[in-house]
Structures are given as C-alpha cells and as structure tokens.
matplotlib code that plots the C-alpha trace (Angstrom):
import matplotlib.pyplot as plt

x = [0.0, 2.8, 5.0, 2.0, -0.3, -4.0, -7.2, -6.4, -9.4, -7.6, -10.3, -8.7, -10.4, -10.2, -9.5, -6.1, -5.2, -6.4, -4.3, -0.9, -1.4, -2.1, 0.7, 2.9, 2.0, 2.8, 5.9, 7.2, 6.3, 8.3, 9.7, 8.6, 5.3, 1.6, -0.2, -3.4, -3.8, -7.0, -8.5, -12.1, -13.8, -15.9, -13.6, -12.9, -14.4, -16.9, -20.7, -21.6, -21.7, -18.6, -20.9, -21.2, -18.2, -16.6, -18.8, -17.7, -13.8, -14.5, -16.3, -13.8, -10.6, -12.9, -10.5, -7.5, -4.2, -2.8, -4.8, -5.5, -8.5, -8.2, -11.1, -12.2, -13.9, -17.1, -17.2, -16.3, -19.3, -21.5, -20.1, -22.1, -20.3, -21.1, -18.6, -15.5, -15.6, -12.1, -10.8, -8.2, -9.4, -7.1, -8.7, -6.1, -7.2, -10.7, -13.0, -15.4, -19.0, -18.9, -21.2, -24.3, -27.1, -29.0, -32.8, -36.0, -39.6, -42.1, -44.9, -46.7, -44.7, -45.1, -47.9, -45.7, -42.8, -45.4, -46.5, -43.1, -41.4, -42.2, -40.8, -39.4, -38.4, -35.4, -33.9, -34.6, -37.2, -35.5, -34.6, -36.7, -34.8, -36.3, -37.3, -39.1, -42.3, -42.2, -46.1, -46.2, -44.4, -41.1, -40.9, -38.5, -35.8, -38.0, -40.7, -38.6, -37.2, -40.7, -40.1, -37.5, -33.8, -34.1, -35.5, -33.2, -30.2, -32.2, -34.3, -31.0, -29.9, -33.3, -32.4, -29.1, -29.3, -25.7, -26.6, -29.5, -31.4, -32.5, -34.8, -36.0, -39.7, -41.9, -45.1, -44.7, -48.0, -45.9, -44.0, -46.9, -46.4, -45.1, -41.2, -40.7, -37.7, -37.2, -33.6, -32.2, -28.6, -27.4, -24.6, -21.5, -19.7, -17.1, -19.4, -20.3, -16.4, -17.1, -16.6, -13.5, -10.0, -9.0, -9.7, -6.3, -7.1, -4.5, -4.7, -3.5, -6.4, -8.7, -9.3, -11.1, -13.0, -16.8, -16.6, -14.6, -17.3, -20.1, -18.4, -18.4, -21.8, -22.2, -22.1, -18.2, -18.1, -19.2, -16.0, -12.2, -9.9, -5.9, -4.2, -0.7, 1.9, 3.7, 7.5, 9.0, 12.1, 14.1, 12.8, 15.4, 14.1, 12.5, 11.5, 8.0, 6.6, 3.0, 1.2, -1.9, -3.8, -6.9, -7.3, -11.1, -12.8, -13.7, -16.6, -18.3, -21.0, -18.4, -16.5, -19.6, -20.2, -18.3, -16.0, -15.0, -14.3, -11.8, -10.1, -10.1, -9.1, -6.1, -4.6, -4.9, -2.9, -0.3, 0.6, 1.0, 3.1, 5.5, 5.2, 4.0, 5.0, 3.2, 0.5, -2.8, -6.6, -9.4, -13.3, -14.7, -17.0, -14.2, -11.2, -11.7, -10.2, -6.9, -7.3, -5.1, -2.6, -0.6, 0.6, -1.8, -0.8, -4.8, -5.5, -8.9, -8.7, -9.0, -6.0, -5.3, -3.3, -1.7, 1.9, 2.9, 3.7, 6.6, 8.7, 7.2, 8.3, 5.2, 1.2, -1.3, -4.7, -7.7, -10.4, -13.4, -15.3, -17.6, -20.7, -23.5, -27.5, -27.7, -25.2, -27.1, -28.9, -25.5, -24.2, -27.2, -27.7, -23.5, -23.8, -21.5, -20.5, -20.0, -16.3, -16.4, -17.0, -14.1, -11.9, -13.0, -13.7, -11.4, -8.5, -8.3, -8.4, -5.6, -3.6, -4.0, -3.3, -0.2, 1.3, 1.3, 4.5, 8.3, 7.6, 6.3, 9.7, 11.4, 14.7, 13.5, 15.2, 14.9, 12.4, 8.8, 5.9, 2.3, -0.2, -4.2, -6.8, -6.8, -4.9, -6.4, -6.0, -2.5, -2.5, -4.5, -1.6, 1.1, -0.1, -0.8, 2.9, 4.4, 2.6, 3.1, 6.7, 7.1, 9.1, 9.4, 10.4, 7.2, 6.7, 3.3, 3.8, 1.1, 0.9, 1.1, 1.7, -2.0, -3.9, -6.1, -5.7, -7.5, -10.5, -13.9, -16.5, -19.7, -21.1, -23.5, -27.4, -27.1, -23.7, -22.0, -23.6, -26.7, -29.0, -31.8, -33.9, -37.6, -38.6, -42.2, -45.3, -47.9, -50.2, -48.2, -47.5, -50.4, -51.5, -48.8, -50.0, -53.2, -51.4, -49.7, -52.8, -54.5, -51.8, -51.8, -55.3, -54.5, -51.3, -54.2, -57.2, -54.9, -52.9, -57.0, -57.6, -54.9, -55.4, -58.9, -57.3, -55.2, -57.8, -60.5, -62.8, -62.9, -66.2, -67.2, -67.7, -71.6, -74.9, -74.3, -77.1, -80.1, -79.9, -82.5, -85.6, -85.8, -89.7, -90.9, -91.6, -94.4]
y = [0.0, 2.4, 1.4, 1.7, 4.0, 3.9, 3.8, 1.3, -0.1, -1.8, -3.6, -4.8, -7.2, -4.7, -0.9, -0.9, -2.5, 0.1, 2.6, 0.2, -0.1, 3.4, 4.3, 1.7, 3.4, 6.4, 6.5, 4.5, 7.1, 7.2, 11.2, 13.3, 11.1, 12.9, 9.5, 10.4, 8.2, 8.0, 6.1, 5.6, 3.8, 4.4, 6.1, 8.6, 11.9, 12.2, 13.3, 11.6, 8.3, 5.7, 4.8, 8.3, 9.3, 6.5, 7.5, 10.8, 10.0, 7.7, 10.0, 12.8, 10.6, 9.0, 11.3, 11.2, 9.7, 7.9, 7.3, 4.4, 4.6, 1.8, 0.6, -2.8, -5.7, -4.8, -1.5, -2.9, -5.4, -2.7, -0.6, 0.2, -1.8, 1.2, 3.5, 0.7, 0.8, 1.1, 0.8, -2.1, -3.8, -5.3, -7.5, -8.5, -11.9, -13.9, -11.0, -11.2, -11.4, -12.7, -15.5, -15.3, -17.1, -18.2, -19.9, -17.5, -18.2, -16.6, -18.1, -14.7, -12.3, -14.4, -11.9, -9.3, -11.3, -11.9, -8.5, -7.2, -9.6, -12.0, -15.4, -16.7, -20.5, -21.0, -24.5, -27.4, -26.3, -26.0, -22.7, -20.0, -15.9, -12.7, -9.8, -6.4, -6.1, -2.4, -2.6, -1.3, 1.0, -0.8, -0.1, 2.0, 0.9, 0.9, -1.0, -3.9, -4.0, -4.7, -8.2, -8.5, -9.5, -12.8, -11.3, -8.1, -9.7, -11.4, -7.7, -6.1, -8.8, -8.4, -4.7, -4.6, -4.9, -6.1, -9.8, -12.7, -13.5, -17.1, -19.1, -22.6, -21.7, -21.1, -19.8, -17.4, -19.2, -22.0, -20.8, -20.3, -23.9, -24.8, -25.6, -24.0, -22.7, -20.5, -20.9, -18.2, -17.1, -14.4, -14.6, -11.6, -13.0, -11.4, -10.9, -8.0, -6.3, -7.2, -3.9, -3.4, -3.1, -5.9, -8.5, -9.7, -11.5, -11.8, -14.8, -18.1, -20.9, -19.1, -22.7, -24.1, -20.8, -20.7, -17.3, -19.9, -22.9, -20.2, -19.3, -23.5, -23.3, -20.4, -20.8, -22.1, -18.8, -16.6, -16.0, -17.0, -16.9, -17.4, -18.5, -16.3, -18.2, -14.6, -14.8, -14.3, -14.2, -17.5, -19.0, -20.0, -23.9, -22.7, -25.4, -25.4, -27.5, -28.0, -28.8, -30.0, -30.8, -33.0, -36.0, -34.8, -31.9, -28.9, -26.5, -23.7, -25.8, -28.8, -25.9, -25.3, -28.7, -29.8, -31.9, -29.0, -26.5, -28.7, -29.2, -25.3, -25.0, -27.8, -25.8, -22.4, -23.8, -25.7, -22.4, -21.0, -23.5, -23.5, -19.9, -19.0, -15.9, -15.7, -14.3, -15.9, -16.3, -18.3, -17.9, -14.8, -16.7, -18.1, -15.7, -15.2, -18.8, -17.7, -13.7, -12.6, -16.5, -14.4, -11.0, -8.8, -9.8, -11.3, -10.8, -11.5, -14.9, -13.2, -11.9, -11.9, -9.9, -8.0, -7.2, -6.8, -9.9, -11.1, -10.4, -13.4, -16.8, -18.6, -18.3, -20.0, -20.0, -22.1, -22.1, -23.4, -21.8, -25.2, -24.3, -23.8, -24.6, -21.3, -22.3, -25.2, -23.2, -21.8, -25.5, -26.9, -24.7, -24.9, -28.7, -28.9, -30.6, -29.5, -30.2, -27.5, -25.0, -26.3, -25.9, -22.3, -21.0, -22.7, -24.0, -20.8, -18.8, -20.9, -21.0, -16.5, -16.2, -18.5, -17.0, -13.4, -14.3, -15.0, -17.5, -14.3, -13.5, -15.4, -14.9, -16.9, -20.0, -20.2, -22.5, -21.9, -22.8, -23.1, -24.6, -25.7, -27.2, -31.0, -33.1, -32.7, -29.1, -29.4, -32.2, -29.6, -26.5, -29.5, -29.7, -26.3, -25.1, -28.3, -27.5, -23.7, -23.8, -22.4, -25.3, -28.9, -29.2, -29.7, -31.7, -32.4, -32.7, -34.4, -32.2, -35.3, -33.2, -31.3, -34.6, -34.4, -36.5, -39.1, -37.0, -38.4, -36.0, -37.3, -38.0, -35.5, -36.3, -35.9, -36.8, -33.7, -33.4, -35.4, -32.6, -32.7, -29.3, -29.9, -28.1, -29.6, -26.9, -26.3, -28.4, -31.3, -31.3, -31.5, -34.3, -36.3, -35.7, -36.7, -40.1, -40.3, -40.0, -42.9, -45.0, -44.4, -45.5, -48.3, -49.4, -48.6, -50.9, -53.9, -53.9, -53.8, -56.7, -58.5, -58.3, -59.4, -62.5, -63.2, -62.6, -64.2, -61.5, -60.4, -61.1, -62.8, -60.3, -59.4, -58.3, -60.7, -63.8, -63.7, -65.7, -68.4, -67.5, -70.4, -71.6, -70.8, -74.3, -75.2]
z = [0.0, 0.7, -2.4, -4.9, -6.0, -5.4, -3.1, -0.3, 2.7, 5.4, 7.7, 10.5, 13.7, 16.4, 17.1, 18.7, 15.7, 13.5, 15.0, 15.5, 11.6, 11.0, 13.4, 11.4, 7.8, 9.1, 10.0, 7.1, 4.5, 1.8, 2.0, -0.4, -1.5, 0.0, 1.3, 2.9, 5.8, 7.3, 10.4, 11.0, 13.9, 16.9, 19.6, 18.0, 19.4, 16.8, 16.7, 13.5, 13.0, 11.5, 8.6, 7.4, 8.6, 6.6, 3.6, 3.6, 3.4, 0.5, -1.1, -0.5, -1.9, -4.9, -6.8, -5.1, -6.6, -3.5, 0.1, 3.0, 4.8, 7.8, 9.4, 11.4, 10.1, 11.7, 9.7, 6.5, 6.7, 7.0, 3.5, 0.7, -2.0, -4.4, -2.0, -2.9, -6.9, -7.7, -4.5, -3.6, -0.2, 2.2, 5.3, 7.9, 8.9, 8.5, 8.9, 12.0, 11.9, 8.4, 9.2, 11.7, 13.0, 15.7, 16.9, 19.0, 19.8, 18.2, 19.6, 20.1, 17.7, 14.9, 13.6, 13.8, 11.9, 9.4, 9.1, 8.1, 6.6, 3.5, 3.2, -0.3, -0.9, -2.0, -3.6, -1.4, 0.3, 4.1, 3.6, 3.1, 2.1, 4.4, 2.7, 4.1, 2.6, 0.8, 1.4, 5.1, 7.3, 8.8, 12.9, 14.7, 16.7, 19.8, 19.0, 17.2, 20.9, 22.2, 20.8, 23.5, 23.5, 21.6, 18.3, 18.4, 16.2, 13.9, 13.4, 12.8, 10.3, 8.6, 7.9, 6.1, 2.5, 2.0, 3.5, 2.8, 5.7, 5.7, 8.2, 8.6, 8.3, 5.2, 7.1, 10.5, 11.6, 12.0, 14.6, 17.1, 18.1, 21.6, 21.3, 18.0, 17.2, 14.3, 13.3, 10.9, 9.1, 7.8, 5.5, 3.9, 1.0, -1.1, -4.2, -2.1, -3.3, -7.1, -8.1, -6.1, -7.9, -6.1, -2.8, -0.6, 2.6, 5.2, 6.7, 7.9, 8.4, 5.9, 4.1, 7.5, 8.0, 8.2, 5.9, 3.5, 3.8, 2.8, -0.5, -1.3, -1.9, -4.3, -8.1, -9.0, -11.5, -8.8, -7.3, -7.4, -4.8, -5.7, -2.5, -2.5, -0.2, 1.8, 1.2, 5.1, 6.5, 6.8, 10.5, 13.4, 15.3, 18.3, 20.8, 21.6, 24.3, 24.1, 27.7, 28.5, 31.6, 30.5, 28.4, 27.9, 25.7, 28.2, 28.0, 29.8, 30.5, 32.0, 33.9, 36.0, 37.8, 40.7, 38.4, 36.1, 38.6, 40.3, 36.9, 37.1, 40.5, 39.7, 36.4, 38.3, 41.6, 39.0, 37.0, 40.3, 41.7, 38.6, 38.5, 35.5, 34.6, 30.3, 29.2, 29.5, 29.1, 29.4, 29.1, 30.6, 33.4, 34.9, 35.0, 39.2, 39.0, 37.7, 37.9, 41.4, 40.6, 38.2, 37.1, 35.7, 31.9, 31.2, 27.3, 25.8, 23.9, 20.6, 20.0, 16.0, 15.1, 18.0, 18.1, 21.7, 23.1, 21.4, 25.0, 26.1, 26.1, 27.5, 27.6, 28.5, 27.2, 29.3, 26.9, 25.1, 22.0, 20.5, 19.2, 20.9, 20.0, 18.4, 16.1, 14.9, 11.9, 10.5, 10.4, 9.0, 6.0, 5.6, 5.4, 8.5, 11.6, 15.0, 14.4, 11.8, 14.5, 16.8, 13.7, 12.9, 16.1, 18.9, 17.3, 15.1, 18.9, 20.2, 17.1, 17.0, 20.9, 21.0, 18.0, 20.0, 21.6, 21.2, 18.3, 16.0, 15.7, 12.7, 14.1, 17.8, 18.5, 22.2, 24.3, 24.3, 27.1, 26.3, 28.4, 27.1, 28.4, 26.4, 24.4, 21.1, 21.6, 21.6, 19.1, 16.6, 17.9, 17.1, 13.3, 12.6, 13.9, 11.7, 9.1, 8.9, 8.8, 11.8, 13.7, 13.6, 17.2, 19.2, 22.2, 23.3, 27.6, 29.6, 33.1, 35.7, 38.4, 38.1, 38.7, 36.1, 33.3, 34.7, 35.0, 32.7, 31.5, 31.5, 27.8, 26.2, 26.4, 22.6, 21.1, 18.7, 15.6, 16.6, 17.0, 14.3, 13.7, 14.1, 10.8, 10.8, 9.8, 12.0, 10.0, 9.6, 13.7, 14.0, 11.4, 13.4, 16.7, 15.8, 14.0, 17.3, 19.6, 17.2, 17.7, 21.4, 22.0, 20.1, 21.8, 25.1, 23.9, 23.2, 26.2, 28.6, 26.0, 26.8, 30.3, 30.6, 28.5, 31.4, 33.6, 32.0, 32.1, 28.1, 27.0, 23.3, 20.7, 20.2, 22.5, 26.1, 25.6, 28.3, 31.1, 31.0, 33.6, 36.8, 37.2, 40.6, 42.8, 43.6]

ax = plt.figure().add_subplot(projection="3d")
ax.plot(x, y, z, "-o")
ax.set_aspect("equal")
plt.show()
C-alpha cells in the first residue's frame, strides 16, 4: 500500500489495531510522497456516526491519486459496496461477523414477523430468504425491541441490504407452536467487493474458516480466490513444548459442575506453583479462577493480530469456543458438523493467541511454554505449527503433576452433531399428533384386551345372551 499507487481499505479485527497499523503506515512514508492516511472507527471523538463518517472519506478521496483509509472488520461489513468501486481492499485476517445465525420463539410475535417480513423459498425447500415487505411501514428501533432481547439480532440482520437472511420456516404461523424454534442465518460474502480493484485476505487458516465454507456453496463462477503463499524471512528452530492438563474436551458448560471447577481449581494452583510468569486467558465466566494467581498480563482470547507480546516466552490459554444450540442453523444450512465450529472457532483462537508471543519473531530460536486445556487441543496446535513452517520441534507434555488427566466427563445427552432441527409446519404437527394419539389408544385398547385375556374377564364379541328365567316351585 505504501510502495503503490492507489485507493487502499484496510479492515482490521479490532480498534487498537487500526491505530498500531495506522501508526505503522505512518511513520514509514516514503519522503517526499503525500499518502493520505485516514483512520475511522468508533472512539474517535466524533458526533456523527462511522458509517457516514466512513462515507464521507471515501467519497472525498474518490479522486485522489494515492490514500488508505483503515477501518475494522465490523465496519467494512456494514459498507455500501457502491462506495469501494475502484478501491483495492485489504482485510487483515478472517473478517469477523462474516457468518451469523442463531434460533427464538415466536410463539406470540409471529404476527408481527409476518406482518413485516415476506418469506421466499429458496432451492430445497429447508430454507426460506427474508425480505421487508415495501407494502407497510417498517418499525423503529424501539418497538422492534418490544419483541424482546431474543429477536433483536435477527431484526437487525433483517435490515441490512448487503446480507441474505435465511430461516427454517416457510409460514410465520408455524411458529406459534409450543417448542418452535425459528432458526435463521445471515450470510457476507465477497461478491459483495465485485466492483473493487482488487480483494487480498490476510490470513493463515482461511481454508477451515466458516466465511470460507459459505463461498463452497455459491455458483463455481461466482467467485475465485488465488491463494498467495507470503515470502517471510528465513525461520530459526525454536523449541515449543505444548502442555496440557486434561485428556477430555472442556466447556463452559463442563466448567460449571463440581467436576469441572476442580479441573479449574487444579490448572490455576499448578501455574502458580510453577510460576507461571506468560501471558494468558481463558473464558470470561471463569477468569476469578486464575485472575489474582498471576501478574496482571490477562488478554482476551481473541487476540489476531496484536503485536505486543513477542517479549514473552510462555502463555497459556484455558479455553473453550464449540458451538452452541444457536449455532445449529448456521451448520445446518452450511452442510456442516460440530467439528467445523471447533476448527473455525477454537482451534483458530488458540492457534491466533499463542502465535502473540516470542515464536512471532522469525529470528527466535529459544524455548517456548504453552499450556491448554486437552490433548487434542494441543495435538491440533502441534499440526498447525508443523505444518506452517514455523518449527518442527514440538513436544506435546502431559501435566502429571496437576492430577487431572485421569478426569472423565460425562457423555453428552445428545452426542456432537446429533442434534436434528424440528422443521415440521404447523399443519403437519399436528397431522402427526393426531397419528400419534390414534396410535396411542390403540397401543391402550390392546394392552386392557390383553389383560382381561389373562384374567378371563374379556367377553365374546356381540350383545351378552339372556340368562335363561328359573320356574318358581311349587
């Protein structure tokens, strides 16, 4: 962006790194060359929003011979395409937010879901695409919050034109029935940048990304990505040693019984009997468990792309990020498994939190300490830094001392990837039900039959015969 001409978008995942890039481009301007360098977010001390905020600067450098504009990845989502013709965009890692979804009750909105919004099938017939009718005034804000917390994201998603909105419903009536949930997903793609000079993506598991699995299933002429392999500088053989306390899969869920706080309790005294001195993370519900064990160097598990770690020659990060029942639409209509989500969400977490440190530096050849939560966490950390290039000296190291390897977690109720959406319609619930109830009256009248059998009490079919009248005596 600096060497070459043009109109540059940076999206980046978070704010600070907005301004460490910004600062970055900045002070590595070539001298002599104007390069207007322009950042755009929330914190700024701005009355008007960053939309049109953002839409003003494009606007104002449409015509100008050299500029980058950085913004985050939450921002760039929300662009008018129109505003980028001509524009190169750059996003720094697997944009955030790409790919959303979730399940609510509408057993008394529905009307009001049906009232605004129009449902039209799509190809299958499981899916069904959201569209505001242009026949009736669309709600404010306010009142779309009347329907209560559960419906706000899927309103939201309903209102931005850059995104299809899908739903596994094709009548609102049918979601008045007890225990239905209305899944939905709402889905950015890339076409969106068609008009853009060009399209670079930064990043390193982009292949096992849900944003990635969404552009499978578009038309094969729809879009083309080239994957680019960056030239870096040749790497040193650092020595990373990969520990891990449980044999078992964790969870939030897990971590709140009496079994999986004391595998809590048990990593947070180890640490602090080694004395850990990296820096670390785990799931926001259960940071008292580690927070006053350690210096004060807690980061927030998502940490791609930050830059000022690399002092460090340990971390630990005591996490789960599996999906959850309101990721059950997003799988469904991607054709996945829950494994996809582990991949995507908490391997890709681990992988961008433990590559903060002294390992980001190609020229690091010393001894480096991370500590996870299970096995096949750091089996999957194993692969990816093999696999990357980064070093071939890994040593996966079982933490005896902790006591917990030997720990069992219960099975699931329903195992992963069992979980089956009820997509039935109102009428055909309740053609079954009443299929159901037959057969239960059935199953009913056999089994009283069968016990006056035994009993020999069950009568002959037909009217009882009359008893024959006794003749008085004489």
């Amino acid at each position: 962006m600096l060497a070459n001409s043009g109109r540059y978008l940076l999206a980046t995942p978070r704010i600070d790194l907005v301004e460490e890039q910004v600062a970055f481009l900045r002070a590595n301007r070539p001298k002599g060359k104007f390069i207007a360098i322009t950042p755009v977010h929330c914190e700024q001390k701005q009355r008007t929003k960053v939309e049109r905020r953002l839409r003003d600067v494009l606007i104002g450098h449409a015509t100008t011979p050299h500029a980058i504009v950085a913004v985050t990845h939450e921002t760039l989502l929300k662009t008018d395409p129109d505003l980028l013709r001509g524009w190169h965009v750059g996003i720094d890692e697997i944009p955030d937010g790409a790919v959303r979804g979730g399940t609510f009750e509408a057993t008394t909105t529905w009307p009001s879901l049906a009232h605004y919004y129009k449902l039209l099938p799509l190809v299958g017939g499981q899916w069904w695409q959201v569209e505001l009718r242009d026949d009736v005034d669309q709600p404010s804000p306010g009142m779309l919050a009347r329907d209560g917390d559960g419906l706000l994201p899927f309103h939201t998603a309903a209102r931005d034109p850059r995104r299809p909105l899908l739903v596994d419903l094709g009548a609102w009536e049918d979601a008045k029935r007890p225990g239905r949930r209305v899944g939905w997903v709402s889905l950015w793609t890339l076409t969106g940048l068609s008009a853009c000079t060009s399209v670079t993506i930064a990043a390193a598991s982009f292949e096992t990304s849900l944003i990635r699995h969404v552009h499978r299933h578009l038309p094969e002429d729809a879009i083309t990505f080239e994957e680019v392999r960056v030239r870096t500088a040749p790497r040193a053989r650092p020595r990373v040693r990969l520990h891990y306390f449980c044999t078992h899969r964790g969870s939030t869920t897990w971590w709140k019984t009496v079994e999986g706080e004391r595998c809590l309790v048990g990593m947070s005294e180890h640490l602090k009997r080694i004395g850990f001195q990296g820096y670390w993370s785990c799931n926001a519900e259960f940071r008292l468990a580690f927070q006053h064990r350690f210096p004060e160097l807690w980061r927030e598990p998502r940490q791609s792309g930050t830059n000022s770690l690399r002092e460090h020659t340990s971390c630990a990060i005591l996490y789960s990020n599996k999906a959850q029942s309101g990721d059950d639409p997003v799988l469904d209509a991607l054709g996945l498994d829950r494994r996809a989500i582990i991949e995507a969400r908490e391997y890709e977490d681990l992988w961008q939190f433990i590559m903060r440190g002294a390992v980001r530096d190609p020229a690091y050849a010393g001894d480096y300490d991370v500590y996870v939560y299970s096995r096949d966490q750091a089996e999957a950390l194993q692969s990816k830094l093999v696999d990357s290039g980064i070093t071939d000296d890994v040593a996966l190291v079982p933490v005896d001392e902790a006591g917990l390897l030997d720990v069992v977690r219960p099975r699931a109720a329903v195992p992963e990837g069992e979980r089956v959406a009820d997509r039935r319609s109102l009428q055909e619930h309740r053609e079954q039900k009443k299929v159901a109830n037959r057969e239960l009256k059935r199953r009913t009248r056999a089994a009283k039959r069968e016990e006056k059998q035994r009993t020999g009490t069950l009568r002959a079919r037909g009217r009882p015969r009359k008893q024959a009248e006794s003749s008085p005596v004489a």
